[in-house]
C-alpha positions in Angstrom: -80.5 -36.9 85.3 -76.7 -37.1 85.6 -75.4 -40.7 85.2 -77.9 -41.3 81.7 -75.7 -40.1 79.4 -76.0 -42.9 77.0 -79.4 -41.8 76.2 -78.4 -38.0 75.1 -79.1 -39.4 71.2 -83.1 -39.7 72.4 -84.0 -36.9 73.7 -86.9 -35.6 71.6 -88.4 -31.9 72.8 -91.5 -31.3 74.0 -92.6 -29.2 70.5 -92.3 -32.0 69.2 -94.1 -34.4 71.1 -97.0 -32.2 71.4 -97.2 -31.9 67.7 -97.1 -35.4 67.3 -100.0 -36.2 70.2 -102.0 -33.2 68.8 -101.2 -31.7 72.2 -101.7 -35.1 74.0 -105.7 -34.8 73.0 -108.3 -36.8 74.2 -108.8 -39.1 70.8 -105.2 -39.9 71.2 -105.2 -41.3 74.2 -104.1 -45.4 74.3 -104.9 -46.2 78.3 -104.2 -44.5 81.4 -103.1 -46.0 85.0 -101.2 -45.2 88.3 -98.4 -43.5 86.4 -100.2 -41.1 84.1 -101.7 -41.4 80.5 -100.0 -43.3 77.5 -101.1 -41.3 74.2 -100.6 -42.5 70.3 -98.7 -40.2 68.2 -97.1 -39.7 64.9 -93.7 -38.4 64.3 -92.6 -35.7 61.6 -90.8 -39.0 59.4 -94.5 -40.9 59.8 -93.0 -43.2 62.4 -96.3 -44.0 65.1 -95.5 -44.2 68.4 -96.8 -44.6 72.1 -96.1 -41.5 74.6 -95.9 -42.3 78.2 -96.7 -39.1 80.0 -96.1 -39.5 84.2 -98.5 -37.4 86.3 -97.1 -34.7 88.2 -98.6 -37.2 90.9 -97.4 -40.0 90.3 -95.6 -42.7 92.5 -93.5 -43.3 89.7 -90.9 -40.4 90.1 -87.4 -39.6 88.5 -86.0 -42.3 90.4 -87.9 -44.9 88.6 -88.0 -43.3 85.3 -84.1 -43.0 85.4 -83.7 -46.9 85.9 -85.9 -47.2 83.2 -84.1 -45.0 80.9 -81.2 -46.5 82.1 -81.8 -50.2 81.4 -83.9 -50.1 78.3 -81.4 -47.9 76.7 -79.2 -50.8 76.8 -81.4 -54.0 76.1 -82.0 -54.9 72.3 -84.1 -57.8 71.9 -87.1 -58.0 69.5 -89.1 -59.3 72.4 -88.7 -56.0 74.3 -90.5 -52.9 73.8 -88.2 -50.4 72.3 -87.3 -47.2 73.6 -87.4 -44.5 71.0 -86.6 -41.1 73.2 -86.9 -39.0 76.1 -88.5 -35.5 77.3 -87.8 -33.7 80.3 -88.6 -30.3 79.7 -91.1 -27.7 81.6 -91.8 -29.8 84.4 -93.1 -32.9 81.9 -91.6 -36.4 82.4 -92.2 -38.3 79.1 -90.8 -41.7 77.6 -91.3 -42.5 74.0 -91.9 -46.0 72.7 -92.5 -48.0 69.4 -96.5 -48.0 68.9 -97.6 -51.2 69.6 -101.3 -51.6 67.5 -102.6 -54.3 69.2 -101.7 -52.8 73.0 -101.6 -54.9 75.6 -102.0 -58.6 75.8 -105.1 -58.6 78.9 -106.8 -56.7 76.3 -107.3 -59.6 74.4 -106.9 -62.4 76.6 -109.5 -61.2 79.6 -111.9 -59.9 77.0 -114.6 -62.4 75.8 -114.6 -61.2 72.2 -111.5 -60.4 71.3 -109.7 -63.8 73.0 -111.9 -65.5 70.6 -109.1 -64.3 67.9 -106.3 -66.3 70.3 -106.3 -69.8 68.6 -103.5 -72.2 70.3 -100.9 -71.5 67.3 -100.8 -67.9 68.4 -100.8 -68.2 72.3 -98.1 -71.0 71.8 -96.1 -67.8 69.6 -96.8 -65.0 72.5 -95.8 -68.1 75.8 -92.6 -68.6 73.3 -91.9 -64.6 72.7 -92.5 -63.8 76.3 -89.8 -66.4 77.2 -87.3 -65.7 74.6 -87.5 -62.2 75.7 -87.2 -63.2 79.6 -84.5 -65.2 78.9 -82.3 -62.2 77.2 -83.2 -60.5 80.5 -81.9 -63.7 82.8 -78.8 -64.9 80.6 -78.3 -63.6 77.4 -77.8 -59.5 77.7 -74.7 -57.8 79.1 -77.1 -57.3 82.2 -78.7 -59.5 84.2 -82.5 -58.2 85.0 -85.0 -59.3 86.9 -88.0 -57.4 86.0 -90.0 -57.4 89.2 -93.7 -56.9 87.2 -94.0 -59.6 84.6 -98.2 -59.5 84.0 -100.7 -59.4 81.0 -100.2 -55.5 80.9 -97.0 -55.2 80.6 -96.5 -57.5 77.8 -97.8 -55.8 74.6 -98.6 -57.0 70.9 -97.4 -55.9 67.6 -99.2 -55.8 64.2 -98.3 -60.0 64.0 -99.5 -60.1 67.6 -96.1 -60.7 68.5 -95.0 -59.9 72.3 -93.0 -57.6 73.6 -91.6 -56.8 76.7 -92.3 -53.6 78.7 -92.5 -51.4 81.7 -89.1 -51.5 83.4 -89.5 -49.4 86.1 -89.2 -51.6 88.4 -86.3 -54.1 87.2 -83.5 -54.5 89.0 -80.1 -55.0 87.6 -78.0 -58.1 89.7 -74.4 -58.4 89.4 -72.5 -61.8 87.6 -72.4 -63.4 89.9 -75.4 -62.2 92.4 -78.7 -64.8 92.5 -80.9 -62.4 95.0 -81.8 -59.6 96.8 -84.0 -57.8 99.4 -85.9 -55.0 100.0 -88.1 -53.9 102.6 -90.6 -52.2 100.2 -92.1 -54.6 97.3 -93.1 -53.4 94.4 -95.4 -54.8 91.8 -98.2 -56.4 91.8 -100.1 -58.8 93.7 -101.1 -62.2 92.1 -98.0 -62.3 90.2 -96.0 -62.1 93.0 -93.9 -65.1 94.2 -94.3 -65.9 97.5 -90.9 -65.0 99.1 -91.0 -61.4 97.3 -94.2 -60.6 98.7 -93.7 -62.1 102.0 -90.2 -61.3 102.6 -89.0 -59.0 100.6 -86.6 -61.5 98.6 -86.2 -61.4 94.7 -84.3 -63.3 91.9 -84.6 -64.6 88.4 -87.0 -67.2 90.1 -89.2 -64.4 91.5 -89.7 -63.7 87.6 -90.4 -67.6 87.0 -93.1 -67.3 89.0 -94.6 -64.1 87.6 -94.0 -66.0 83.7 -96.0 -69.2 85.1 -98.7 -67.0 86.3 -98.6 -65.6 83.0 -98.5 -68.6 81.2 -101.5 -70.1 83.3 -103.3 -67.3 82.2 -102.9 -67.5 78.7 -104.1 -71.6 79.1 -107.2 -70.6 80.5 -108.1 -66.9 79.8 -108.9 -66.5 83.3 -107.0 -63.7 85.2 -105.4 -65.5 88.6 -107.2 -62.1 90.5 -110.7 -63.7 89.4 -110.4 -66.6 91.1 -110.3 -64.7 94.8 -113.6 -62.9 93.8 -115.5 -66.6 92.5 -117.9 -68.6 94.3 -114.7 -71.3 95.0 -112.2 -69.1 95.9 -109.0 -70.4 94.9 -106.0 -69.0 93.4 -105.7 -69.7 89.6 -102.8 -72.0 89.9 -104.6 -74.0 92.7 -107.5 -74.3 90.8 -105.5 -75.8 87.7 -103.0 -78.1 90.5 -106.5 -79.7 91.8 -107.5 -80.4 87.9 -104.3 -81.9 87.3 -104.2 -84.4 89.6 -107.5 -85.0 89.0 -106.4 -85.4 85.6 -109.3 -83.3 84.5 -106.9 -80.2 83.2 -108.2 -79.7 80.1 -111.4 -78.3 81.9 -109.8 -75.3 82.7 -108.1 -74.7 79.3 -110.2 -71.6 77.3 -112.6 -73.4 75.7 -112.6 -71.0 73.2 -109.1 -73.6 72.4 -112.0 -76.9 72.4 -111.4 -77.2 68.5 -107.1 -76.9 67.9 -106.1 -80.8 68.1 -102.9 -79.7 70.3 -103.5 -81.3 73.4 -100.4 -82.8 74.2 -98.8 -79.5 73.7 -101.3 -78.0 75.7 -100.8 -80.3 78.2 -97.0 -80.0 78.3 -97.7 -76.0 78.7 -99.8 -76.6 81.7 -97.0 -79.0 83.3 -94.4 -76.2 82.7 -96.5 -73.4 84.1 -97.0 -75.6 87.1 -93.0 -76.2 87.7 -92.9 -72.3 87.5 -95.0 -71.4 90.7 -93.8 -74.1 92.8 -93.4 -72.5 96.7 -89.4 -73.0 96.7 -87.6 -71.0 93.9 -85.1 -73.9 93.8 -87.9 -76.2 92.2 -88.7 -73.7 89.6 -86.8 -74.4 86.4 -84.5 -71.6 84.8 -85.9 -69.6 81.9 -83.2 -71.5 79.7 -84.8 -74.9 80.4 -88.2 -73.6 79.6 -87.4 -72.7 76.4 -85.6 -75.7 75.4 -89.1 -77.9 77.0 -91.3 -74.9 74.7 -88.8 -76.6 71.4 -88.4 -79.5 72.0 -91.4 -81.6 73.3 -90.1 -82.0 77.1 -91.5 -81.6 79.9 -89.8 -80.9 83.5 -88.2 -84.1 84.5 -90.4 -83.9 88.0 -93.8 -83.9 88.3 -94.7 -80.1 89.6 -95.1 -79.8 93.6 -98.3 -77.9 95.0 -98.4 -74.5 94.5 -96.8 -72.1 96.3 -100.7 -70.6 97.5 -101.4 -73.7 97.4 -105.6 -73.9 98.6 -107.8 -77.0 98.5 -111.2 -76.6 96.5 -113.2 -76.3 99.4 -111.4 -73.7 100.7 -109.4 -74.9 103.4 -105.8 -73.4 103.7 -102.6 -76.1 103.0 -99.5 -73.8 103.0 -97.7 -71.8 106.2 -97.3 -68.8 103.4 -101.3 -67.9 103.6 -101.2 -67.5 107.8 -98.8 -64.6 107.1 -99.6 -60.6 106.7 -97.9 -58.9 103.1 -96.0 -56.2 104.0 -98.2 -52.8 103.9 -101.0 -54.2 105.8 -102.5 -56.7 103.2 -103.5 -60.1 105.5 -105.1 -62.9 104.5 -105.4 -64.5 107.4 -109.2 -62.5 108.2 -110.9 -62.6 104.7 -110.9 -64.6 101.4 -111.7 -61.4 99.7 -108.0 -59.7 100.6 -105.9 -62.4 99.8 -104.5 -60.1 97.2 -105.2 -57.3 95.0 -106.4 -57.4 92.1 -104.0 -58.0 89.8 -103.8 -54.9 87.8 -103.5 -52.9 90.0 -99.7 -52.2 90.3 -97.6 -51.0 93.6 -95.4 -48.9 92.4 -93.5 -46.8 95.4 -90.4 -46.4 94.5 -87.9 -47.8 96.6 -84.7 -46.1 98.6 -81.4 -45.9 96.4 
């Protein structure tokens, strides 16, 4: 672990931890996925937190848990998850976090009772706080970052329901003056994905655009955008809402569990952003700076929003050149409408050559 030494001061040991997880028992455990188990614990000074405990099997290794260390160790932002310490002792690889009581937001948002608890004032909050925080990532930090994995389960909810941040694994740190990269092995997670990431292999701070306007889409409706691929119409999510818009029939698709808050306009202005977001080129998409100043100050992009980048009519028939391509790792659309993607969460999470 040699080149992490500015996280020496959180190192916690593993007596410690296990004391605090009850020796990472059943009844503490918060949710478990691809990289191991995430268990609720309590600290000797009362302080809860949320233990993220990699699998000896996991495809997140040391590399990824290093870049993770490395870059969260450095960000402060109250729309981040915060890092509270480290374990790497007898063979265990564990990262310690703030406890975040109301987990994750696809908990609530994707559930049909507990979205009911999401009025517009405090969706408009979590869009805003997910933004803010994005935009300490893009422009505002010491580091640039983009975070590669921007999705409904990796953005979690305090005790006001306030949104953080989390799951870094993945980011990437860009120089000044750098605006992209490539790889030959994406990462992340499919439906979220901008097109030229998971096509090519390219990523920037628009890749992460894309990924928010999914995001944002999502928290409109209360629809995941991996739902629409297994419904009777499949189409994408953003499709779906493009076809409403220029039908000007949007407010269709808006969570009708929303049918009662007299913000339209606003609602309307958040669907219009989240459009410009997942426009096919990146250079349409609108920096994370501009977004917030639209989210405060009643604006909307200056351009109406181009087709989306999966762009599908209602009745199925393809309109863009992206969907007669194969995603790297085998994944082609081009045979059936049931493989367009995965669903989306369901992460990819090899780590990548260094």
């Amino acid at each position: 672990m040699e080149g992490i030494d500015s996280i020496e001061s959180l190192i916690i040991d593993l007596p410690t931890i296990r004391i605090a997880t009850d020796n990472f028992a059943e009844n503490h455990k918060l949710g478990e996925g691809g990289f191991g188990v995430v268990y609720k614990g309590s600290l000797p000074n009362g302080q809860d937190i949320a233990v993220k405990r990699l699998s000896q099997s996991s495809r997140q290794g040391i590399g990824e848990l290093k870049n993770e260390l490395v870059l969260i160790a450095n960000l402060q932002h109250k729309n981040l998850v915060r890092l509270i310490g480290v374990c790497l002792q007898e063979d265990e690889k564990l990262l310690v976090y703030e406890y975040m009581p109301n987990r994750s937001l696809d908990t609530f948002l994707f559930d049909s009772e507990k979205r009911k608890e999401l009025h517009w004032g405090k969706r408009f909050t979590i869009i805003n706080g997910i933004a803010r925080g994005l935009q300490y990532l893009h422009e505002d930090s010491l580091l640039k970052i983009v975070h590669r994995d921007l999705k409904a389960s990796n953005i979690l909810l305090d005790a006001d329901m306030n949104p953080k941040i989390s799951d870094f694994g993945l980011a990437r740190l860009f120089g000044g003056d750098q605006s992209q990269d490539t790889t030959n092995r994406v990462v992340g997670t499919y439906g979220y994905m901008a097109p030229e990431y998971a096509l090519r292999g390219q990523y920037s701070i628009k890749s992460d655009i894309y990924s928010f306007g999914v995001l944002m889409l999502e928290i409109l409706t209360g629809r995941k955008n991996s739902d629409s691929y297994n419904s009777d119409q499949s189409v994408d999510l953003p499709s779906l809402i493009w076809e409403h818009w220029t039908m000007k029939s949007v407010m269709e698709m808006i969570d009708p569990y929303m049918s009662g808050d007299s913000s339209q306009d606003e609602i309307l202005r958040c669907v219009h952003i989240g459009l410009s977001c997942v426009q096919e080129d990146p250079a349409d998409r609108p920096n994370i700076s501009t977004i917030n100043i639209m989210l405060d100050s009643n604006t909307v992009p200056s351009q109406p929003p181009l087709k989306p980048a999966f762009y599908v009519e209602m009745g199925g028939d393809i309109v863009s050149g992206m969907y007669s391509q194969s995603y790297p790792g085998g994944i082609n659309d081009s045979t059936s409408k049931s493989n367009v993607m995965s669903p989306n969460e369901v992460s990819i999470t090899d780590p990548e050559p260094r």
